[in-house]
N, C-alpha and C positions, 0 to 999 in steps of 0.2 A: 779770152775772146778770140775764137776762131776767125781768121776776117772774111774765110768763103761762105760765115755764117751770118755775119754779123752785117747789119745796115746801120748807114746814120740816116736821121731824121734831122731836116732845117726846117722848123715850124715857125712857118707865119713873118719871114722875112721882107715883110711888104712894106711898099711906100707908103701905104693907110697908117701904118704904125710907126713907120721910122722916119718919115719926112717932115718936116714944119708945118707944111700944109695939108697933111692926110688928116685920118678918122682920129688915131689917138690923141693929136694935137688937140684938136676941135674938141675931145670929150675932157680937155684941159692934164693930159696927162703929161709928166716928163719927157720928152723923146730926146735929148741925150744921155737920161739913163739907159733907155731902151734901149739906145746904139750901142751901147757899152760892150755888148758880146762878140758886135762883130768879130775883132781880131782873133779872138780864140777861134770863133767858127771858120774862117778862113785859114788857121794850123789844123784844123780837126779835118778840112775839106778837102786841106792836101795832104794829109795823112793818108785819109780813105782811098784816096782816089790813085794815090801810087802802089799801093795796096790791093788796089780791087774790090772792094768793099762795096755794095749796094747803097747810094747817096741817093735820099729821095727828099723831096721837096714841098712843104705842104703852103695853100693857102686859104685863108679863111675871105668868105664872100657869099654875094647869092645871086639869083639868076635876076634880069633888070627888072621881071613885073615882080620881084620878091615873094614870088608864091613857096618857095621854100624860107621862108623868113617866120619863127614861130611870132607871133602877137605880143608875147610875152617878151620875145629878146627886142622887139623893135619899140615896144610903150618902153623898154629899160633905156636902149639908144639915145631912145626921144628925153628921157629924164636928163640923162649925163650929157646935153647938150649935140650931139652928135647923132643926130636920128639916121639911122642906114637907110642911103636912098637917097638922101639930099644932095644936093647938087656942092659939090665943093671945088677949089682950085685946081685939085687934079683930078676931076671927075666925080663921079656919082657916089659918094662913101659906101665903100663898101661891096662893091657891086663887080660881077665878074667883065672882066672886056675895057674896064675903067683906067686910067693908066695910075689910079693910086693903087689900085686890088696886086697891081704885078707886082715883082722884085727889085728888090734896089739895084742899082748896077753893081756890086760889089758881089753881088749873092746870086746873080744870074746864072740858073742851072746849065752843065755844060749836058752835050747834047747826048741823048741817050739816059737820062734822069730822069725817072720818073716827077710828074707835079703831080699832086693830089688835091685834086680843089673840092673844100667840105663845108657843108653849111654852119656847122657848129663849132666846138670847141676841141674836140677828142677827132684825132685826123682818121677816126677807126667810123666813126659815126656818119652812117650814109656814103661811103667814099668804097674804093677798091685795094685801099691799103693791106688788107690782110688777106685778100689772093694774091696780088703782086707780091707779098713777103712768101708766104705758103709756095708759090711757085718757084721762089727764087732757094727754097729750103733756108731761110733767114729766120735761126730761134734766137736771136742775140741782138738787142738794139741799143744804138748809143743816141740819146736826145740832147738836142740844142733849140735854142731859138726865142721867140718871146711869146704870151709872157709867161715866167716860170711858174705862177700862182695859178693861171689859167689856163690859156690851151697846153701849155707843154706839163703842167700837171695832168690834164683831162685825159690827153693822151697815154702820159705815163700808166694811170692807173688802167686804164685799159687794155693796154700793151700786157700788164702784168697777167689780169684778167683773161685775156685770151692762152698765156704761158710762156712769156718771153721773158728769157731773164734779161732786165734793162740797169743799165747807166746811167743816171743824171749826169751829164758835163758841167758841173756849178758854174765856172767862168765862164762857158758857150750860150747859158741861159739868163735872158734879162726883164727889168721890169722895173716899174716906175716909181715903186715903193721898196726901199732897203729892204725894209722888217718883214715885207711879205714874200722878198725872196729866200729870205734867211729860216724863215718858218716853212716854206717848201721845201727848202734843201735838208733841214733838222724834218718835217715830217715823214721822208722818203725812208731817209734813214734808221726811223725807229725797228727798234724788232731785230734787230739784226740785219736791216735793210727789208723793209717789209715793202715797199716799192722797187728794190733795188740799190746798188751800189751807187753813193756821190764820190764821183771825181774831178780832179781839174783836166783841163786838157790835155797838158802837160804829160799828166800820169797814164791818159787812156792812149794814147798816143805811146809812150812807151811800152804798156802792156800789148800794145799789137806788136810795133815794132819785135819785142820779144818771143813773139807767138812767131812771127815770121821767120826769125834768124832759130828758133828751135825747129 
């Protein structure tokens, strides 16, 4: 991994996901399994960042009259108890401008970071993610964030799709269900990495470092 090539990606570090009283809570999910990646993402963010490395930032949300909201994703909301749009503790679930839609303080982009805010689940879908990468000459991505079965999968397969050879960070990636992380990190992997390479932080982290000092 080249690091003048290579971006990381923080998907979906929101208060809607990671706080007691956001969306994920509401849709009765785990959220401190969710929280579980922070720490790794915060060695992965100051890897990058001493480094020089492209750090962008994604979040999922939609505009307040939810005209970009498909029918389909919002009767599913409404199912799992957490209809996007409802008014909740920390605002409107879901919704951009909301103070649950932001960042945790922990994960607060430093300035000059791109944020990527997408209606869907893949940070490629509807967003400016892949001219901001094309322009920055970024063919190498390392992915973190939550959750690993969904958006940071959706993304992944995307990422590949367009032609980037990507990373899973397994420790930087979380989600509320063990089995369903362990099944995305084993389905990445097949093929000889037919999504890409899984690694711990740890180890991508020393792969640049290495890149560096060569």
């Amino acid at each position: 991994m080249n690091p003048a090539r290579t971006a990381l990606l923080v998907i979906d570090m929101q208060r809607d996901f990671l706080d007691p009283d956001g969306y994920a809570a509401a849709a009765g999910l785990d959220v401190a399994a969710l929280r579980r990646p922070i720490p790794a993402i915060l060695d992965l963010l100051a890897a990058a960042r001493r480094l020089g490395l492209l750090v962008a930032h994604t979040r999922e949300g939609h505009r307040p009259d939810l005209s970009d909201c498909p029918p389909a994703k919002l009767e599913r909301s409404r199912a799992a108890g957490a209809e996007i749009g409802r008014a909740g503790p920390l605002g409107r679930l879901l919704v951009r401008g909301e103070y649950g839609h932001d960042f945790i303080d922990e994960l607060v982009p430093h300035h000059g970071e791109p944020v990527i805010d997408k209606p869907g689940y893949s940070a490629f879908h509807q967003t400016e993610l892949e001219q901001i990468l094309r322009n920055r000459g970024i063919d190498g991505l390392i992915l973190s964030g939550v959750t690993t079965e969904v958006c940071v999968h959706s993304t992944l397969r995307a990422a590949v799709d367009h032609g980037y050879r990507c990373v899973l960070a397994a420790d930087a990636c979380g989600s509320a269900y063990a089995h369903l992380h362990d099944a995305a990190l084993q389905m990445a992997a097949v093929e000889g990495g037919v999504f890409g390479r899984v690694a711990g932080s740890a180890a991508i982290i020393s792969d640049l470092a290495k890149w560096e000092a060569a």
